[in-house]
Every structure is written in C-alpha cells, then in structure tokens.
C-alpha positions in Angstrom: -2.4 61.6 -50.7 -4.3 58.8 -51.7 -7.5 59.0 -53.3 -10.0 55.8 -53.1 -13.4 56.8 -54.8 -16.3 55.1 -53.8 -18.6 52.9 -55.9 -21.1 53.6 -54.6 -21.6 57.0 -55.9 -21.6 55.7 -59.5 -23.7 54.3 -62.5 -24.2 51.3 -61.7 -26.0 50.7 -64.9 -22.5 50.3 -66.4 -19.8 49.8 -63.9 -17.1 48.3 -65.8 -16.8 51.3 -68.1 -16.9 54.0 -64.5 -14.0 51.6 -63.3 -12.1 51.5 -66.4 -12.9 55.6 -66.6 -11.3 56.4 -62.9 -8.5 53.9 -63.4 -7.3 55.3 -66.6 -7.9 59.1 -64.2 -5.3 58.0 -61.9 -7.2 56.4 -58.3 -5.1 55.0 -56.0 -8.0 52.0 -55.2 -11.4 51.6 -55.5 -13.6 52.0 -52.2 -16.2 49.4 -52.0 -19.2 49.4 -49.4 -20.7 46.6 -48.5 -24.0 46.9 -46.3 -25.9 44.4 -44.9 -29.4 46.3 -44.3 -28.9 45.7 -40.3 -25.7 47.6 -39.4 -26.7 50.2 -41.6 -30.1 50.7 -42.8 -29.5 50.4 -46.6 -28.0 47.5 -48.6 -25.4 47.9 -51.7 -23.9 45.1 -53.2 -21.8 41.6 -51.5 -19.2 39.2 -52.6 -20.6 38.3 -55.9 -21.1 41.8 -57.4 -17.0 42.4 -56.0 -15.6 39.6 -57.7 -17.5 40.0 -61.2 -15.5 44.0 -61.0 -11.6 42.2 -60.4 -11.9 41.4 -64.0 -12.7 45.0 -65.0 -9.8 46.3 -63.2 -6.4 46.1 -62.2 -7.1 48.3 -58.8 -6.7 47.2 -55.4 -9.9 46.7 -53.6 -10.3 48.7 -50.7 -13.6 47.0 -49.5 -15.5 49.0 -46.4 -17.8 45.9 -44.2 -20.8 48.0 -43.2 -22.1 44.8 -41.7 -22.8 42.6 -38.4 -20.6 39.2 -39.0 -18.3 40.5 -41.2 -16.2 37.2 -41.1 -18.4 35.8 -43.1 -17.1 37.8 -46.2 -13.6 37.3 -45.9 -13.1 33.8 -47.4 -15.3 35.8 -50.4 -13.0 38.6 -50.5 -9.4 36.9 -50.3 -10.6 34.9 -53.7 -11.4 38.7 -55.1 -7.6 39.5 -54.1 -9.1 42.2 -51.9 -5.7 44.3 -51.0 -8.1 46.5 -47.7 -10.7 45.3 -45.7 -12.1 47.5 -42.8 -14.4 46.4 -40.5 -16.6 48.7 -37.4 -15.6 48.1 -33.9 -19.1 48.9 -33.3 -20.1 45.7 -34.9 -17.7 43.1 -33.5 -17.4 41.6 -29.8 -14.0 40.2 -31.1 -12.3 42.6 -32.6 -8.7 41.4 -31.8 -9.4 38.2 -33.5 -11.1 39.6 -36.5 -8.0 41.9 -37.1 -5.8 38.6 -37.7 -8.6 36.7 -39.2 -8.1 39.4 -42.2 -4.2 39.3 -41.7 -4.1 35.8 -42.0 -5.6 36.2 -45.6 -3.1 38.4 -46.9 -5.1 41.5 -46.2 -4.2 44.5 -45.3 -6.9 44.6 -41.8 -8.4 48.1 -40.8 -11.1 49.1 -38.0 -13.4 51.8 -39.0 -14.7 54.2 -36.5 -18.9 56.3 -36.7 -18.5 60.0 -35.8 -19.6 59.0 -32.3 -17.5 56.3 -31.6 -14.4 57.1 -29.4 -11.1 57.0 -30.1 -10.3 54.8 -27.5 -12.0 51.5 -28.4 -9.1 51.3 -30.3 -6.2 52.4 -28.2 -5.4 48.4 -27.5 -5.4 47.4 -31.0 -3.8 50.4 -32.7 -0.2 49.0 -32.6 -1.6 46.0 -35.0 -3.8 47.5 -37.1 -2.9 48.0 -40.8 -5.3 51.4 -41.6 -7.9 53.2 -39.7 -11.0 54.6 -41.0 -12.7 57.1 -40.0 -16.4 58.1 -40.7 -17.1 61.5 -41.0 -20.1 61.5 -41.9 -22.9 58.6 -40.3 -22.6 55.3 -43.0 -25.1 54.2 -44.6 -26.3 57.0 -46.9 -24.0 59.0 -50.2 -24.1 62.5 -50.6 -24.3 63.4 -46.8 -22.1 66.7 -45.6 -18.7 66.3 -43.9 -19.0 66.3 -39.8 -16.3 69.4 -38.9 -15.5 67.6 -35.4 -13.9 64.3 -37.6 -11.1 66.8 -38.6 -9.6 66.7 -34.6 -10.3 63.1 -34.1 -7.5 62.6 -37.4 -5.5 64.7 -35.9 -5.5 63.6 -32.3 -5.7 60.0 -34.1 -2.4 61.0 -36.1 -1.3 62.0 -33.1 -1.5 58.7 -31.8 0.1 56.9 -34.1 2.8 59.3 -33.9 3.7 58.3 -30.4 3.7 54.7 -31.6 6.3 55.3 -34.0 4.5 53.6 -36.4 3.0 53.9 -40.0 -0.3 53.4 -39.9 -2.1 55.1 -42.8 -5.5 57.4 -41.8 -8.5 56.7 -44.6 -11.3 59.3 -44.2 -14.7 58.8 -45.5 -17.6 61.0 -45.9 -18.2 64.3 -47.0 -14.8 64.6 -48.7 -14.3 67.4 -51.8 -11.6 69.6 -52.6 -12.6 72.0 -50.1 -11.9 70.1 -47.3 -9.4 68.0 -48.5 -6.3 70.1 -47.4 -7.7 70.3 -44.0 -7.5 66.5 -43.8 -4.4 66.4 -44.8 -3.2 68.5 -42.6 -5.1 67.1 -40.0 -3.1 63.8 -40.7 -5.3 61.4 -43.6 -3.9 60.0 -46.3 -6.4 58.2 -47.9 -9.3 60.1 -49.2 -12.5 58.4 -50.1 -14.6 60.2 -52.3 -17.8 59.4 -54.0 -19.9 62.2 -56.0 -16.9 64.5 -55.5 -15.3 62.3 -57.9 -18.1 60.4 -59.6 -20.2 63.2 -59.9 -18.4 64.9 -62.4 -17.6 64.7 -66.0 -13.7 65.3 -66.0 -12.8 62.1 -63.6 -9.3 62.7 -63.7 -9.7 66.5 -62.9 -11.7 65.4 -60.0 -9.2 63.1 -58.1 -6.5 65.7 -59.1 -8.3 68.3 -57.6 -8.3 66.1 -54.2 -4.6 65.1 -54.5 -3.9 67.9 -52.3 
C-alpha cells in the first residue's frame, strides 16, 4: 500500500518543514489539490504555490485537478516534474484527449471519479489510463466522513481492471484512517490518500504506518 497524504490537511503556515516531516516518516507522494472555486466550491492553491514545494522535497507529486480546464495547468505542472496528475471526467468533454495531453508530458495520466459518478464513464478509457481515483467522499471540503458504498465501486472497479489484465493502480480519497484502510485494501486500492489522518497527528510516521495496512 501506498500512502499519498494530502496537503491540504496541513499547516500551511510552514509547509516546507510538514513536507520535510512526512518525507523523513516514509510517504510514498505527496497529494496535492488543486481547486478552482467553480468545479468545487472552495479554492486551495495553483501552479505557483506547487512549484515553490519541488525544492522542499524530493517526493513525487501526485497533483489532484479539482478544476474546469484542467489543460491549462499541465504545461505548469510538467516544469514542477509532477510524476500524477488526475483529472474529473465530470469536468472534461474530451477526456480521451486530455488523458494523452498528460501522457505526452511524461505524466503518469489518471481520471478521478465523485461518489455519484458511474463507473462506466470510464469503461472506454480504462485500458489507457495510468491510475484511477476515486472520491469517497464529495471534493471540495477536508475532514468529511468516508462514503461506505465507495468500498464496492473499488472492488467492482478492481474487478475491472482485472479482466483487462492490466496494472492499473486504484488511489482512494476521502475519509481514509486506519479503520477503514484494510477494507480498501481488500476492496482492491493501493494508494491511500490521507489528510488529517496523517496530518492531524503528532507522530507522522506512526500515522502512515498505521495506514500501511
């Protein structure tokens, strides 16, 4: 298991020390949302603030587009040496063309799903995506509690990929603590993104060991 936690859920008062401090606790990447006050209600933080944090760490970006027009960002993020970039099917008419607009790049290309959103927008696509993401909780808001229907849309999702023959990693965010955590994997994720499970606490390394199920 892989355990991405989320930026969002720190201080961002001093960032480059909570980067350095889950880094030196053993994450996998760092999960970073970007919100455009339209797709979602809330805004975080863009380009600029991403590329000021690839000098504070040796992580790979894992950078979630909570946005409308998320090819705007990816000229941004490729100079950032973004290593994930996710994007909602929701938000793009195009979404073929958007996956190799990120591929193109270097990037690893993934399609995020809401709880709501059907597995089947992305039936067509699945074979050349790099990562899926699923929501399970609604995005736009920390701190919300895990949706229990997300756990058998991984697995019939796993199941999916499965048939495919192929290895196409599951990332799962929202809601995510140790609790739940085996259940996910078992349910087929691999990628855990987790914000005040992990950022919340004092022993940072505990925390995403504790998740590392």
């Amino acid at each position: 298991m892989k355990i991405a936690p989320s930026l969002l859920a720190s201080d961002f008062s001093k960032l480059a020390s909570e980067l350095k401090d889950i880094e030196q606790g053993g994450a996998d990447y760092i999960h970073l949302d970007v919100m455009d006050g339209h797709f979602v209600p809330n805004l975080s933080f863009g380009v600029p603030v991403i590329s000021s944090l690839r000098k504070c760490t040796s992580l790979p970006f894992d950078v979630h587009l909570m946005t409308y027009h998320p090819e705007a960002y990816l000229d941004g993020l490729e100079a950032c040496h973004t290593h994930m970039v996710s994007f909602h099917v929701e938000a793009v008419p195009h979404v073929d063309r958007m996956i190799h607009n990120i591929q193109d790049r270097g990037m690893k290309a993934g399609i995020a799903l809401n709880p709501g959103t059907s597995l089947s927008t992305i039936e067509e696509i699945l074979p050349i995506i790099d990562f899926v993401l699923i929501m399970s909780v609604n995005p736009g808001f920390g701190g919300q509690k895990f949706i229990p229907y997300s756990l058998d849309k991984i697995a019939r999702l796993s199941a999916s990929i499965r048939k495919l023959g192929k290895d196409i990693p599951i990332e799962v965010d929202g809601g995510v603590n140790k609790d739940n955590a085996p259940l996910l994997k078992k349910a087929g994720a691999s990628i855990l993104v987790a914000g005040s499970s992990v950022f919340g606490k004092e022993d940072r390394a505990a925390a995403i060991k504790a998740l590392r199920v």
